[in-house]
N, C-alpha and C positions, 0 to 999 in steps of 0.2 A: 548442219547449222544454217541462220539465215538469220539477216539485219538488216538495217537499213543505212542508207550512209546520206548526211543530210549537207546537201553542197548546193542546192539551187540547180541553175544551168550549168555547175560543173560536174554536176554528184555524180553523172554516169563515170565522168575521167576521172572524180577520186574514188568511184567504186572498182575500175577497171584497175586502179592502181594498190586499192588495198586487196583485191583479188590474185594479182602478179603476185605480191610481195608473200601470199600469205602459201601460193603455190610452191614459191620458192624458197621458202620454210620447212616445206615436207607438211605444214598444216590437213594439206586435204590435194588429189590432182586435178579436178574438176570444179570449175566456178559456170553459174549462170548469173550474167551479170545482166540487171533492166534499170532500163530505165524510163518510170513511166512519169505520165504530169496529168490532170485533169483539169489546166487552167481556168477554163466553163466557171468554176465554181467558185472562184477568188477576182474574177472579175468586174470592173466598176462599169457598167452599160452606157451609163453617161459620159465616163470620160473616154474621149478619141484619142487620146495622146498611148494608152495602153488596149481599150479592148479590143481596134481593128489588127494587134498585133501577134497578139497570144493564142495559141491552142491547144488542142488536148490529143495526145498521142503517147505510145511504149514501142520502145526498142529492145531487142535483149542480144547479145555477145556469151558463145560458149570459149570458154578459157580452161585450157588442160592440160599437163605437164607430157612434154613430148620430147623425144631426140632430135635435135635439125637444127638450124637455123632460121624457123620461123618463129612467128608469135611476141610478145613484143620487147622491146629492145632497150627501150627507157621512160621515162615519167617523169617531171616537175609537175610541183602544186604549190597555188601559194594564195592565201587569204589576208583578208585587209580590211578590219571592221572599221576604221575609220572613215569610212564611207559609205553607212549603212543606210543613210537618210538619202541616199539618191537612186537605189531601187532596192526597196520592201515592200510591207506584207503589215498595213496600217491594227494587225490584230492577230488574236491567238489562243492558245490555251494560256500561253504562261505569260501575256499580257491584260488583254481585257475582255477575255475570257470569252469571246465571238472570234468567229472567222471572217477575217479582214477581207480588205482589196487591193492588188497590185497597186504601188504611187512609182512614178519614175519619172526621174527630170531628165529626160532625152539625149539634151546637146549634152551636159557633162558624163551621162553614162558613155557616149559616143568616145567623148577625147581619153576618159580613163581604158577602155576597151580598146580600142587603137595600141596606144603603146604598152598598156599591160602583155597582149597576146601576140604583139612583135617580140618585145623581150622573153615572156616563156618560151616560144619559138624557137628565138635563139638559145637558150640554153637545155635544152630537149633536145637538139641538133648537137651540139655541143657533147653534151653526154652518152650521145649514139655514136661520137666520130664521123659526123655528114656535117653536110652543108644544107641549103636550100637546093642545089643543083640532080642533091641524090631524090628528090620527094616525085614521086611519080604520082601522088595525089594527097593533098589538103583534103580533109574532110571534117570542116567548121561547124560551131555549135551554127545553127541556121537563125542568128539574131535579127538579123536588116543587112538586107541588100548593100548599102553604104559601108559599114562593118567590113563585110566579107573583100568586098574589093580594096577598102583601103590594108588591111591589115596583108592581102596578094600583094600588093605595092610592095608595100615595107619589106616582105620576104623577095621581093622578084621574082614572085610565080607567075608566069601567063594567066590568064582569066581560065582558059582550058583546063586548066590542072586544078582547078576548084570545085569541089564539090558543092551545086547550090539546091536545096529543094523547097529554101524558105516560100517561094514563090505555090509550092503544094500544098503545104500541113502548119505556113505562119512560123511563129517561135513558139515550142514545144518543148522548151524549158529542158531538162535533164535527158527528154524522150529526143531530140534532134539528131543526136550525133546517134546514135547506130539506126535510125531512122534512114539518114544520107548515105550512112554506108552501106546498108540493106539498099537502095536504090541502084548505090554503083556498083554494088558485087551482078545483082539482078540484070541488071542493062547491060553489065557486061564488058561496062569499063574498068573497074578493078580487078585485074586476075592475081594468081597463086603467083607470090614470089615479089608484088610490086611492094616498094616501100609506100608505107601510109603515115602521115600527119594528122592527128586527131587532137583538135583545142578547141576551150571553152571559156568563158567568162559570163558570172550571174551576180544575184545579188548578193551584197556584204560588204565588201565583194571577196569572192572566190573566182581562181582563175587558173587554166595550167593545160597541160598538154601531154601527149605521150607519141612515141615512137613505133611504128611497128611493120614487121614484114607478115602481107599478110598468107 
């Protein structure tokens, strides 16, 4: 089988989550989870406040039912359309029937992302039975630079223990996060066995996290 799972910049962590759950049903034992974006094409050229941020990129995570202690451990997700007017997608099919352009009001998406992905945090930790002290690597949807470090705060991670690649590939919407983790298994700072931190926050908003020993 194959779908699509539509979360913005969380979709990959609500794909990786309806993939877990559906493993763990006896569903199927093998998932290919991606996540791709072609932001290029939803872009507003004129406006700076979005187009020097966004890019286009795919990630993909294999997921398979194994004996061990690996693989992952837990998940929160949580969404919240009452905030849908401070970053969208000004168009569509099932509005005005063209394909829009990103709008987003900056400073407010800033302060809702902050404590939204503190709080998932904590309860992803929470439901794994850790703390922050157990994460041997965050690895963040790669929003902004400001994002990434205030949300380390909140947790008490070191700057070290963050995974950053914003600075590479921009914000790559759904495609970020196993984009960063592909960077760190590859360089050779994530090895077998370490626990990992993977959270997101996008438009709607959607927002959530998951747990796992990789």
């Amino acid at each position: 089988m194959a779908f699509d799972v539509h979360a913005v910049c969380t979709g990959f962590l609500y794909a990786v989550s309806v993939a877990d759950a559906m493993i763990r049903a006896g569903t199927g034992r093998t998932a290919l989870v991606i996540g791709a974006e072609t932001f290029s094409r939803i872009l507003d050229w004129e406006d700076r406040a979005t187009c020097v941020l966004f890019g286009d990129g795919a990630g993909a995570l294999v997921l398979r039912a194994e004996e061990g202690d690996r693989g992952i451990l837990a998940t929160r997700l949580h969404a919240d359309g009452r905030h849908n007017d401070l970053l969208f997608v000004d168009g569509g099919p099932s509005t005005t029937g063209t394909v829009g352009k990103v709008r987003m009001k900056g400073r407010e998406v800033f302060r809702h992302a902050v404590v939204n992905l503190a709080d998932v945090l904590g309860e992803v930790l929470s439901d794994a039975n850790m703390t922050s002290e157990d994460i041997d690597w965050l690895v963040p949807h790669q929003a902004n630079a400001r994002i990434l470090d205030a949300t380390a705060k909140k947790l008490g991670l070191p700057p070290e223990k963050v995974v950053v690649t914003v600075d590479k590939h921009a914000n790559t919407s759904a495609a970020s996060v196993p984009l960063a983790l592909d960077t760190a298994v590859k360089d050779g700072r994530i090895k077998r066995g370490d626990i990992i931190v993977l959270e997101a926050m996008g438009g709607g908003f959607t927002w959530g996290a998951a747990v796992l020993r990789y």
